[in-house]
Structure formats: C-alpha cells, structure tokens
C-alpha positions as CSV (number, residue, x, y, z in Angstrom):
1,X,56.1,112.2,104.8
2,X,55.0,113.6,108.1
3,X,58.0,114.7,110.2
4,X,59.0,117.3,113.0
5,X,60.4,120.5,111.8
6,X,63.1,122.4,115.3
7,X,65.0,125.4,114.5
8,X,68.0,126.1,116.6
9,X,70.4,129.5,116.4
10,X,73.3,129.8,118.5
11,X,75.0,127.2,121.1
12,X,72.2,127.6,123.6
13,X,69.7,126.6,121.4
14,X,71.7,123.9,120.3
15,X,70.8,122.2,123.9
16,X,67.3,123.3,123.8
17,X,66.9,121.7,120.7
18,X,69.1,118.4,122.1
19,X,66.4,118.0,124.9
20,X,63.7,118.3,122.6
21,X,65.1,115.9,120.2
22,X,65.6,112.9,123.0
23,X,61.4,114.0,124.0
24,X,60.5,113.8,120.5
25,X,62.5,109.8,120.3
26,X,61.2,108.5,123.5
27,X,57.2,109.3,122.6
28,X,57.2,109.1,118.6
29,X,60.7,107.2,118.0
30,X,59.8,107.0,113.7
31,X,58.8,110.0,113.3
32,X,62.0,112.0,111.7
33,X,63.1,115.0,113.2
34,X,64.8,118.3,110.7
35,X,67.3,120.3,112.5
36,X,67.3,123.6,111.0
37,X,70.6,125.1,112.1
38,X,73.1,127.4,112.2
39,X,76.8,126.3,112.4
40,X,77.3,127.3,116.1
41,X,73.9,125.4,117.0
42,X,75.4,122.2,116.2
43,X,79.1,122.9,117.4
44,X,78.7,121.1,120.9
45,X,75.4,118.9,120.8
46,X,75.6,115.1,119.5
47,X,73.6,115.9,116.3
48,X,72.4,111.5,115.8
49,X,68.8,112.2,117.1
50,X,68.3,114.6,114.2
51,X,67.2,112.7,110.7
52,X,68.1,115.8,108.4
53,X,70.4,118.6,109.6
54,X,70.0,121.7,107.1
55,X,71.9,124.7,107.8
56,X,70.3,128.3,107.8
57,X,71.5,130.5,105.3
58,X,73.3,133.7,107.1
59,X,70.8,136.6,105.4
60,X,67.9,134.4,106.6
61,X,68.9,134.0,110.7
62,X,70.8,137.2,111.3
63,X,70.2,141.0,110.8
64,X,73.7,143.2,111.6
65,X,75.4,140.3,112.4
66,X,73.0,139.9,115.3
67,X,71.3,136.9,115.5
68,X,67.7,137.0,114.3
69,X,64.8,134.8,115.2
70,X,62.4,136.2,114.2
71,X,63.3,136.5,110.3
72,X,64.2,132.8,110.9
73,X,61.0,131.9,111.8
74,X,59.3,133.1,109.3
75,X,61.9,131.7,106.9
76,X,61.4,128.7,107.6
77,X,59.1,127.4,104.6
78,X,61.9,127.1,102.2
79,X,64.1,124.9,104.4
80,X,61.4,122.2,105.5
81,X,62.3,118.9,104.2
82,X,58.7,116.9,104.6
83,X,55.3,117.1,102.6
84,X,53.7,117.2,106.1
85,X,55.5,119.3,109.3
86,X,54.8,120.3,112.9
87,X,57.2,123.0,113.9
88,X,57.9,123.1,117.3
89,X,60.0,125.8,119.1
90,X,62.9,123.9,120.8
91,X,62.4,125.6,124.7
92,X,60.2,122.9,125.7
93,X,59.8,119.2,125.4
94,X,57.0,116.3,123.9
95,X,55.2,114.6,126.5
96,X,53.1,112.7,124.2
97,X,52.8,110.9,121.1
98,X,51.5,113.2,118.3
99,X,51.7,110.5,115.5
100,X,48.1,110.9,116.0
101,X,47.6,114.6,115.8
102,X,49.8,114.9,112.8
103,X,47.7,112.5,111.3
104,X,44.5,114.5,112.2
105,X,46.1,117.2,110.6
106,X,46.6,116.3,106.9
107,X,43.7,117.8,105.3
108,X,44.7,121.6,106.7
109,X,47.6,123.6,105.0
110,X,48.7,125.6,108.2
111,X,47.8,125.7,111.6
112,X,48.9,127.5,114.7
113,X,48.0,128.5,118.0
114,X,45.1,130.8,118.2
115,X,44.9,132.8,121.1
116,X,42.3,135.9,120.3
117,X,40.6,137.5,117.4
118,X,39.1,140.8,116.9
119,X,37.5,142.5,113.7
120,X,38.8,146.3,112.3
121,X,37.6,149.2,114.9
122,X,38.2,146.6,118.1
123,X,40.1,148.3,120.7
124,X,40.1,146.1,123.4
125,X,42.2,143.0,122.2
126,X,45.2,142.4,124.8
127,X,45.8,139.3,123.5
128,X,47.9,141.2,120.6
129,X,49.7,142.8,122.7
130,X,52.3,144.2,120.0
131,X,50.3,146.9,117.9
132,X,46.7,148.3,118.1
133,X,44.5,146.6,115.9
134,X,43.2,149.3,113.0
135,X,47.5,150.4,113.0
136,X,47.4,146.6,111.9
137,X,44.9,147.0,109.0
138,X,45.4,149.9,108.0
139,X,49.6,149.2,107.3
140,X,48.9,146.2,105.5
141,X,45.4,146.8,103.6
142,X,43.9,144.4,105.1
143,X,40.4,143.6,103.9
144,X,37.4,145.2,105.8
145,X,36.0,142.2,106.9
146,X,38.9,140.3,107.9
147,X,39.3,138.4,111.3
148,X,43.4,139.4,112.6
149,X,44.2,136.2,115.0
150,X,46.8,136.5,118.0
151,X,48.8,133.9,117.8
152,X,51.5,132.0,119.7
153,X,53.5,130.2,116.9
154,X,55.4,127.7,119.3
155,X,54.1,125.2,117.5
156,X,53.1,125.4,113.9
157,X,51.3,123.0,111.7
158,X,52.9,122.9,107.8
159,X,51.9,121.6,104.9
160,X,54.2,121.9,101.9
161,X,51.1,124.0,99.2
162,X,50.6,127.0,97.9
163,X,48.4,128.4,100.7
164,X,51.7,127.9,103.3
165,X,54.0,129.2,101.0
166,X,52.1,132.6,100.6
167,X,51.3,132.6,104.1
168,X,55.1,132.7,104.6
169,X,55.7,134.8,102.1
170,X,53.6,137.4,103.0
171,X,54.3,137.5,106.4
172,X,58.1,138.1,105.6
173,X,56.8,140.8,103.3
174,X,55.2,142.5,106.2
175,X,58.2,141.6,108.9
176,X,60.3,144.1,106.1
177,X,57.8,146.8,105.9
178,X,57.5,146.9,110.0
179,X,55.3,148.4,112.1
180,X,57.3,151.1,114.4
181,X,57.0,152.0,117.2
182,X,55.7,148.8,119.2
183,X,53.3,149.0,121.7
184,X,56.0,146.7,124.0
185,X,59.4,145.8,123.3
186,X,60.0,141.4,122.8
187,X,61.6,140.4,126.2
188,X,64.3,143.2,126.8
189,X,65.6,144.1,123.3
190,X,64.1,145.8,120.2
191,X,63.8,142.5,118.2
192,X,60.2,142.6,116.0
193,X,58.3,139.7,117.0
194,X,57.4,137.6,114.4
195,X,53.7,136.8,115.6
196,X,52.8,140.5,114.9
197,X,53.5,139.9,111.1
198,X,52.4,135.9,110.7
199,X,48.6,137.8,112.6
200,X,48.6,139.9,109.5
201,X,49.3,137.3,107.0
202,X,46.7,135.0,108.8
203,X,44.0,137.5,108.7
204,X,45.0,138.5,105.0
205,X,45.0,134.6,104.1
206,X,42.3,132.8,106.4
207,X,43.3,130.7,109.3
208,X,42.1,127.7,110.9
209,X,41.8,127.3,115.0
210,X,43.1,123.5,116.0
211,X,43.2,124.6,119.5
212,X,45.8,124.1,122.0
213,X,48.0,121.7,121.9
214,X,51.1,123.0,123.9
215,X,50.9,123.3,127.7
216,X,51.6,127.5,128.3
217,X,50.8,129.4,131.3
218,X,52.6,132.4,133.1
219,X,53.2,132.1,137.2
220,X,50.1,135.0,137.1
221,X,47.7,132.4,135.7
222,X,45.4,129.6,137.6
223,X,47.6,127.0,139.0
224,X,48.4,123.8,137.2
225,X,48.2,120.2,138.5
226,X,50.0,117.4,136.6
227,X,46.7,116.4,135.3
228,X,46.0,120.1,133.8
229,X,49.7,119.6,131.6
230,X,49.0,115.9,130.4
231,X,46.1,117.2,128.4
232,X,48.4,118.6,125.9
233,X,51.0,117.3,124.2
234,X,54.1,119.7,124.6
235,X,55.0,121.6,127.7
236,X,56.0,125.7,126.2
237,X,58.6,127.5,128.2
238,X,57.4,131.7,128.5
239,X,60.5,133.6,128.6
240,X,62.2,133.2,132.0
241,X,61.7,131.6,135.6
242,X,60.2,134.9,136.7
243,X,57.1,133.7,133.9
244,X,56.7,130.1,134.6
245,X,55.0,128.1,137.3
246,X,57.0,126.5,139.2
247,X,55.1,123.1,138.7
248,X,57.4,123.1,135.1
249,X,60.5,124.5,136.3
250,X,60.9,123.5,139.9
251,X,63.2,125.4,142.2
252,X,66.1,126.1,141.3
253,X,67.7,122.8,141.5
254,X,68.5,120.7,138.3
255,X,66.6,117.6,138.8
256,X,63.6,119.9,140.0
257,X,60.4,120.8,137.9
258,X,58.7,118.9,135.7
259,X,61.0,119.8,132.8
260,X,63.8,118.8,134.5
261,X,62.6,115.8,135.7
262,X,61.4,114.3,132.4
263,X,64.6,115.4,130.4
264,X,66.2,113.1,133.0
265,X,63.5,110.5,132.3
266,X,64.1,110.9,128.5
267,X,67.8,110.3,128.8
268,X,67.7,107.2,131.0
269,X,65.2,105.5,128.4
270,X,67.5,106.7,125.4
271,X,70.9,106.2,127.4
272,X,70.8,104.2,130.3
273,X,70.5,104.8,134.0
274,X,73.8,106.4,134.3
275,X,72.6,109.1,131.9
276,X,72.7,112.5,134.1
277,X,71.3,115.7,132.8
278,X,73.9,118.3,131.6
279,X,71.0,121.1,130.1
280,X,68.8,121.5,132.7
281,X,66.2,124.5,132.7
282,X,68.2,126.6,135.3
283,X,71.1,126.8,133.1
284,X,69.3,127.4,129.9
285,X,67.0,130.1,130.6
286,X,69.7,132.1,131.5
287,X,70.0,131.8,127.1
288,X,66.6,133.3,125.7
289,X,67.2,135.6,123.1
290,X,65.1,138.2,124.8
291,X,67.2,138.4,128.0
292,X,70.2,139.2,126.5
C-alpha cells in the first residue's frame, strides 16, 4: 500500500499537520494519510482526516525533555505503517495529485531532495551548509570515492526494505556520534539538523536524485509567478516570513498568500462555504521549532 507518511510534535504542529491533512484529501482523497504524533500534537486538532494515528515514543521525539525533531525524523522508519511512503514535513500544503508520482516511484527504496554534491577534498560546497566536507568523511569513514549529497528532506520517498532501514539506521548512528562544533546553528537554537547526518548515510549507502518536487525558495531567490509553483507538487515553508516570498505567504493578513488562500480553498471543498480558516500562516510561523 502506497500512503502519506506527516509527523507532527507539539500543539503547533498539530495545525500544521491539520492543514496539510485537508491539502492531501482535496487532491488525492484515497490515498491514506499516517499521523505520527505525539500526545500534545493531537490534543486540539480534529484527528478524522488521518487514516492511522501512531504515537511517538518519548526517547525517540525528545532529548532533556526538550522536544526533538531531528531524532524524530530520522526515527521515523520504524513507525511507518505502509509498504510504499512519501514523507512530507507538515509546514506546507499539496497542490497536486501525486497518486502519480508515488506510483513512478515504486521501483526506488528511498528518495529525497537533492540539492548539491561534492567529492572528498571539495571546499567549496555551500549547499551543505552545516560542516565542511573532508570533517564529514573523515568522522564517519566514508569511502574515498563517495559522492556526500546536500539534502532538503521535506519530502522523503520510503520504501519499507532493507536498503531504507539501514539508511535510517545509520544516519541515527551518526546523529549520536555528532559532529561539534557546527559551522551554523539550525534557526536560533543548538538543535543538530538532521540533514547533516541522513548526507552521510546517503553518501555511505548510494542515493538516487528524483529532482524537485516541492516548491522552496527564500525572499533572496528569483521571483516566483504562480506558474513557477504549479510545477511542483507541494509548496515548502523555509523557516519564517523573513525567508519566504511573499507570493506564498502574502502580507500579513490571514486570507493573504498563496498558502493562505488555498487552506481556505481546501476547507470550503472539505467543509462547506462557511468554513473560515483558524491556522493561517501568520499565526503559525510564529511556532517553528528553530525560533523558539
């Protein structure tokens, strides 16, 4: 069974997941949808759009009784319910179908976004922005002539083998042996990103390139058009509004931006006209993890 695979930690995420979840039933309504949750997630969202609700074991989502998302993330494996999964962080919404794309999908094990390579001895590589490349190989023995990816693992592509699992397992095993100090800190705490470790289990394991998929790109990047975001099949919220063009999250007002505006769109398909939108983007990027 192909299905979609949204992990939520703390109330906040709760609604990001909610809005997700009501994208997800207005473009693909059969395809199931796993919630994987902790209890707090869950404590004020209506949970019906979600197919299979699996809570988050406490060792796996928090670290000193702060929540954790990274060691979530990348402990994820073990919880997913279906054969076939696209993982999809919940701060951002479908705009497409991607029955499709899932299907197109079936002969790889794991799939994310690819957004740079470089070889051992390659100093210029800003797209991993977290560690210099050789500290990278060298911590983790990485074979000579491996390729280490930069990834953005918003959306990941899972297949339940053996390949996955020791991608997974790998990657945790690296998240515990951590490279210190970063080169930047995630967002405004000292969080290690799980990207950093899931590049090194990539390059240990081999990694395939699908392309992108999810719409991404900071308020320093070219300009977007409507056109430009349709191409894709997910829009991909970057940290806050400081980050994000203004095309996606409008201005200020909550039936503004594009991700405003379809959530509103969403919920008058799923609820009826007198639906009116109660997580809009102004109010929930005030929640990232990495502002707070």
């Amino acid at each position: 069974m192909i299905g979609v695979t949204l992990l939520a930690l703390g109330r906040p995420y709760g609604y990001w997941a909610y809005n997700m979840a009501m994208s997800l039933r207005v473009h693909c309504p059969n395809m199931p949808i796993q919630l994987i949750h902790d209890q707090d997630a869950i404590s004020d969202i209506n949970t019906d759009l979600f197919d299979e609700k699996t809570e988050i074991k406490y060792e796996d989502c928090r670290t000193n009784g702060k929540i954790n998302p990274s060691l979530a993330k990348l402990s994820l494996y073990k919880y997913i319910k279906f054969k076939f999964t696209l993982y999809l962080d919940v701060d951002g919404i479908v705009i497409r179908d991607i029955g499709e794309l899932c299907d197109s999908f079936k002969g790889i094990d794991f799939a994310t976004q690819i957004v740079g390579q470089a070889v051992k001895g390659q100093k210029d590589f800003p797209e991993m922005m977290w560690a210099e490349t050789d500290q990278v190989f060298e911590k983790y023995n990485l074979p000579e002539n491996a390729i280490l990816p930069a990834t953005n693992s918003s959306f990941m592509w899972i297949k339940k083998s053996r390949k996955a699992a020791k991608i997974f397992r790998d990657a945790l095993k690296f998240y515990n042996d951590p490279i210190y100090p970063l080169k930047i800190k995630w967002g405004f705490t000292n969080a290690q990103p799980d990207e950093l470790y899931l590049n090194a289990s990539l390059a240990l394991n081999g990694f395939e390139d699908v392309g992108q998929i999810g719409f991404f790109r900071t308020s320093h990047d070219p300009i977007a058009t409507v056109d430009d975001i349709y191409k894709h099949y997910f829009i991909g919220l970057w940290g806050d509004k400081r980050m994000n063009q203004r095309l996606v999250t409008g201005n200020g007002q909550k039936t503004s931006g594009l991700y405003n505006k379809l959530t509103i769109q969403n919920g008058k398909k799923l609820f009826g006209e007198n639906y009116r939108i109660g997580y809009h983007y102004y109010f929930l990027e005030k929640t990232k993890f990495y502002n707070g």
